[in-house]
C-alpha positions in Angstrom: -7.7 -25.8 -27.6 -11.4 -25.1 -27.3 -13.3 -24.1 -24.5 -15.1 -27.6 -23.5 -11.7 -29.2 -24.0 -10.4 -26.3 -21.5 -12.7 -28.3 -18.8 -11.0 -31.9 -19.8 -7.7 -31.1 -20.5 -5.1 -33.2 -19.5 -1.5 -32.5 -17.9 0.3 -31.9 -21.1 -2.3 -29.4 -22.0 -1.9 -27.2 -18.9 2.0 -27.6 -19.5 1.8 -26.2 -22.4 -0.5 -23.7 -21.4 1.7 -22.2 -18.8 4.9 -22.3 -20.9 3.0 -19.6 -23.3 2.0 -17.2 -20.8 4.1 -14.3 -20.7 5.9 -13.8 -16.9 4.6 -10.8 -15.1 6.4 -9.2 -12.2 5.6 -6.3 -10.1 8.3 -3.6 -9.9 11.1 -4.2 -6.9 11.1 -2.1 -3.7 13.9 -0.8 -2.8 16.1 -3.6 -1.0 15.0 -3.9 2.9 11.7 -2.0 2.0 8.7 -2.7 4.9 5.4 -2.1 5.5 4.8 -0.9 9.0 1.0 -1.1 10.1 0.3 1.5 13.0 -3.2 2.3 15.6 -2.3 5.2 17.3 -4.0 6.3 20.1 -2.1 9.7 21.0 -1.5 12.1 18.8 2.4 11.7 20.2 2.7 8.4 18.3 2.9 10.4 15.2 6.5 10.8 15.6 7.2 6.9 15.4 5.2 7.1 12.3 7.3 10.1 10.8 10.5 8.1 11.8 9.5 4.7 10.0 8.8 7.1 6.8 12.0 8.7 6.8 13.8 5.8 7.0 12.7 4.7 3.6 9.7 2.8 4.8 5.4 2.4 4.7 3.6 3.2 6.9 -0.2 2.3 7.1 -2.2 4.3 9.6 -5.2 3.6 11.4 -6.4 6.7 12.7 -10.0 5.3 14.0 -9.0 5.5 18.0 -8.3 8.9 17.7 -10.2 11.9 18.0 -11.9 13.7 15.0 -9.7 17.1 15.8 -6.4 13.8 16.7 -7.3 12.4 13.8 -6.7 15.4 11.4 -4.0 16.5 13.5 -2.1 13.4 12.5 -2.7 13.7 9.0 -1.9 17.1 9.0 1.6 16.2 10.4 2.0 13.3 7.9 1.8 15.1 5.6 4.3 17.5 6.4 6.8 14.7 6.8 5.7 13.5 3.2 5.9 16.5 1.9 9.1 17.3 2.6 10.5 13.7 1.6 8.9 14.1 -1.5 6.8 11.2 -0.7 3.0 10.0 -1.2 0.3 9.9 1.4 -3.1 8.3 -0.1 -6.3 7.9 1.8 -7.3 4.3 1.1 -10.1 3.2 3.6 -12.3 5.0 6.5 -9.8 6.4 8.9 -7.0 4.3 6.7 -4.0 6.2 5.4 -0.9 4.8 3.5 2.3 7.1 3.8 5.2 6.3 2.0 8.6 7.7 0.7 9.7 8.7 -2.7 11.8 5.6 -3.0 8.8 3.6 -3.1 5.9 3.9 -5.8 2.4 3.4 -5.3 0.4 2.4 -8.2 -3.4 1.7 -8.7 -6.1 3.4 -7.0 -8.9 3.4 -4.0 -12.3 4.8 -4.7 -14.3 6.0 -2.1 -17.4 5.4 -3.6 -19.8 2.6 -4.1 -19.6 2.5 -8.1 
């Protein structure tokens, strides 16, 4: 099919368009898998975190309501908890950090930068 008849094509055309493109599926997380989303405002709100991590779960962290020297005591324990779950912690936005077990894989990745 040619690109002008792309434009004008009919039903038939986009049928048999989709019957030739190959299926693509992301990989499975592990059955009962979350994402948690978390804003603490105390460093003591850490420990929920570490407890939706070791359950097998994400957690995305907010850290902008938290002090500088809060802030990087947070990550500091995250990372800890990671750590010793053999799991991932990625900075992926200002004051944004996704922590999450070994069960789940993280692929892709956030620059920092305006290129």
């Amino acid at each position: 099919m040619a690109w002008k008849d792309f434009l004008n094509g009919t039903e038939e055309d986009d049928e048999e368009y989709e019957e030739r493109q190959p299926v693509r599926t992301a990989p499975a997380a592990p059955a009962g898998t979350s994402i948690a989303l978390y804003e603490p405002s105390a460093f003591d709100e850490a420990t929920a975190i570490a407890d939706t991590i070791k359950k097998g779960n994400v957690a995305t962290v907010n850290l902008h309501r938290l002090s500088k020297d809060y802030a990087q005591r947070t990550i500091d324990f995250l990372t800890g908890v990671v750590y010793a779950l053999n799991g991932r912690i990625e900075k992926v936005g200002h004051n944004l950090i996704l922590c999450s077990p070994s069960e789940v894989k993280v692929s892709g990745r956030i620059t920092m930068n305006s290129d």
